[in-house]
C-alpha positions as CSV (number, residue, x, y, z in Angstrom):
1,X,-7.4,44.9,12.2
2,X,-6.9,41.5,11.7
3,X,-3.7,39.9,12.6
4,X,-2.0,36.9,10.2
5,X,-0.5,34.3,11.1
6,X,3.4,33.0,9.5
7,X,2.0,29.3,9.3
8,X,-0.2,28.0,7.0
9,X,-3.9,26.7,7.8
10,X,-4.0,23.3,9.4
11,X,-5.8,21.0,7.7
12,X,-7.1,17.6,8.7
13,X,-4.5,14.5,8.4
14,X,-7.6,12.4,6.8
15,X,-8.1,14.5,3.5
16,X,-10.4,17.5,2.9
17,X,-9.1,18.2,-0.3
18,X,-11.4,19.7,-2.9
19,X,-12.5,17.1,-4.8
20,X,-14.0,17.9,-8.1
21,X,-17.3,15.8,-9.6
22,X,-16.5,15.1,-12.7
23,X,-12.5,14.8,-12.5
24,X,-10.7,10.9,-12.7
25,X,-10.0,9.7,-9.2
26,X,-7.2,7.6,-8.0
27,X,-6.5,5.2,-4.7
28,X,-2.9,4.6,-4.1
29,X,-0.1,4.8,-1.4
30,X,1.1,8.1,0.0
31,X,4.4,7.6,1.7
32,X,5.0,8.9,5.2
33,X,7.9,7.7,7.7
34,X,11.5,8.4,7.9
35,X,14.3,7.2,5.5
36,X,14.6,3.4,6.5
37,X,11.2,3.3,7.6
38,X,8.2,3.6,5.4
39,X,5.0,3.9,6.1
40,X,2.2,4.4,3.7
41,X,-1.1,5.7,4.1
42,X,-4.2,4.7,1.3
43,X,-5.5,8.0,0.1
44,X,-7.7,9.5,-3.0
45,X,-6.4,11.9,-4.9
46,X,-7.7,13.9,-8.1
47,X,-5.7,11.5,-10.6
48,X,-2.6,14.3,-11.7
49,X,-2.0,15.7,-8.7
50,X,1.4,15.1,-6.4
51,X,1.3,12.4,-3.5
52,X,2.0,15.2,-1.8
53,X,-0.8,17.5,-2.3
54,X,-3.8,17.4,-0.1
55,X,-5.8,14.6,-0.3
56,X,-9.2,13.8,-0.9
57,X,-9.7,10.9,1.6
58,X,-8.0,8.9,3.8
59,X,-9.1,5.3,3.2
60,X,-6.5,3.1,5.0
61,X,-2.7,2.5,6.3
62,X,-0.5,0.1,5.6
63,X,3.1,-0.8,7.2
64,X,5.1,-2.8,5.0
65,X,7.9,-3.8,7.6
66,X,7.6,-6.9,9.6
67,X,6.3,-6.1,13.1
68,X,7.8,-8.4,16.6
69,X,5.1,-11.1,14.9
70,X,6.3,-11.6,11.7
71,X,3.2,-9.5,10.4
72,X,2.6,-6.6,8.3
73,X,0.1,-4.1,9.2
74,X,-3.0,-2.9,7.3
75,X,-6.0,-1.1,8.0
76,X,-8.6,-0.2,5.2
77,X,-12.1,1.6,5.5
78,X,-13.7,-0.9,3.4
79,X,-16.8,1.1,3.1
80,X,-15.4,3.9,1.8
81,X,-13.1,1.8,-0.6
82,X,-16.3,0.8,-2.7
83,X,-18.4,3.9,-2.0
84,X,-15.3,5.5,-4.5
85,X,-15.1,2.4,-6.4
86,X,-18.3,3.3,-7.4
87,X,-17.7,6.7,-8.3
88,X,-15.4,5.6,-10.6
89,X,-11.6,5.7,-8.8
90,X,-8.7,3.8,-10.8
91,X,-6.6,2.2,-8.4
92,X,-2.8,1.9,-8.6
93,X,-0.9,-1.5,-8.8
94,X,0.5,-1.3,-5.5
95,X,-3.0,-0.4,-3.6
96,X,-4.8,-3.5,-6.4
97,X,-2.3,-5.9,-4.7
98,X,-2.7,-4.9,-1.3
99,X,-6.9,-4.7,-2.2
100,X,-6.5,-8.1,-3.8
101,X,-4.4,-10.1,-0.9
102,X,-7.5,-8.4,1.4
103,X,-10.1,-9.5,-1.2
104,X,-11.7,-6.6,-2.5
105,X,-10.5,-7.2,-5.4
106,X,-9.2,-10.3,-7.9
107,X,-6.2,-11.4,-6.9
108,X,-3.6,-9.5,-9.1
109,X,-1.2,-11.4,-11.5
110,X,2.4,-10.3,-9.9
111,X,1.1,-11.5,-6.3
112,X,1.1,-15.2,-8.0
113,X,4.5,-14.6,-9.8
114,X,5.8,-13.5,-6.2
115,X,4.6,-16.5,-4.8
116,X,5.9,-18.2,-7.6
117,X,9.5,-17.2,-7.0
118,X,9.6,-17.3,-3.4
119,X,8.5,-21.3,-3.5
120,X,10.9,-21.8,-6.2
121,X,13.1,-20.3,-4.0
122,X,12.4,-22.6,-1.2
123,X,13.5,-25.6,-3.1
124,X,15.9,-24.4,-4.3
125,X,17.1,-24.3,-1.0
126,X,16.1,-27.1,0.2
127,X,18.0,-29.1,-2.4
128,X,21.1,-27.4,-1.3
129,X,20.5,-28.4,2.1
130,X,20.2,-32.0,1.2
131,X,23.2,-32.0,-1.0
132,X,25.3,-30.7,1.7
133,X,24.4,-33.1,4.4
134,X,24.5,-36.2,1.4
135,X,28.3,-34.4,1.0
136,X,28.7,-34.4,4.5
137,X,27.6,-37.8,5.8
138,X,30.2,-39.3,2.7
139,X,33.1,-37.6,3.8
């Protein structure tokens, strides 16, 4: 007799989904973490199925909050990043920025308008702070 279990089978956090040869791939962010704390993981999927499904392959992490040293956190198993390059994987806009800034790939367009704004930004502020002590220093 063999007895059944009420959970489900385990599977590995790293992927082991089925991964079929001739289906389009995709490489983009699966979010994990809690509601005010994200924290994504770089997966392949089979390119229509849910983030939530099992994935094929776990390829990286990343941790888009700012850590005690002003950094954010990434991790990426550049190997396997081309190996599925090569078989063909699209890769979402979020993962080509993150890819681009880590220079596997060109650097994409919105990462310049980005750094665009934030200088402009900066200026901005800066000329504020200069009219305010010129203000200042007349009164």
């Amino acid at each position: 007799m063999r007895v059944r279990y009420p959970f489900p089978k385990l599977v590995p956090a790293s992927g082991g989904g089925i991964a079929v040869p001739y289906a389009d791939k995709s490489i983009r962010f699966v979010r994990h973490g809690c509601r005010n704390r994200p924290f994504y993981y770089i997966s392949v999927f089979m390119k229509r199925r849910n983030q939530y499904d099992q994935s094929i392959e776990q390829l990286g992490s990343f941790d888009p909050l700012l850590n005690q040293n002003n950094e954010r956190l990434c991790s990426l198993n550049i190997e396997r990043i081309q190996y599925w390059f090569g078989e063909g994987a699209t890769v979402s806009k979020p993962v080509s920025q993150l890819l681009g800034l880590a220079g596997l790939l060109p650097i994409h367009p919105l990462s310049y308008m980005k750094a665009w704004r934030n200088r402009k930004k900066q200026k901005e502020a800066i000329k504020t702070e200069e009219e305010e002590k010129e203000s200042s220093s007349a009164a």
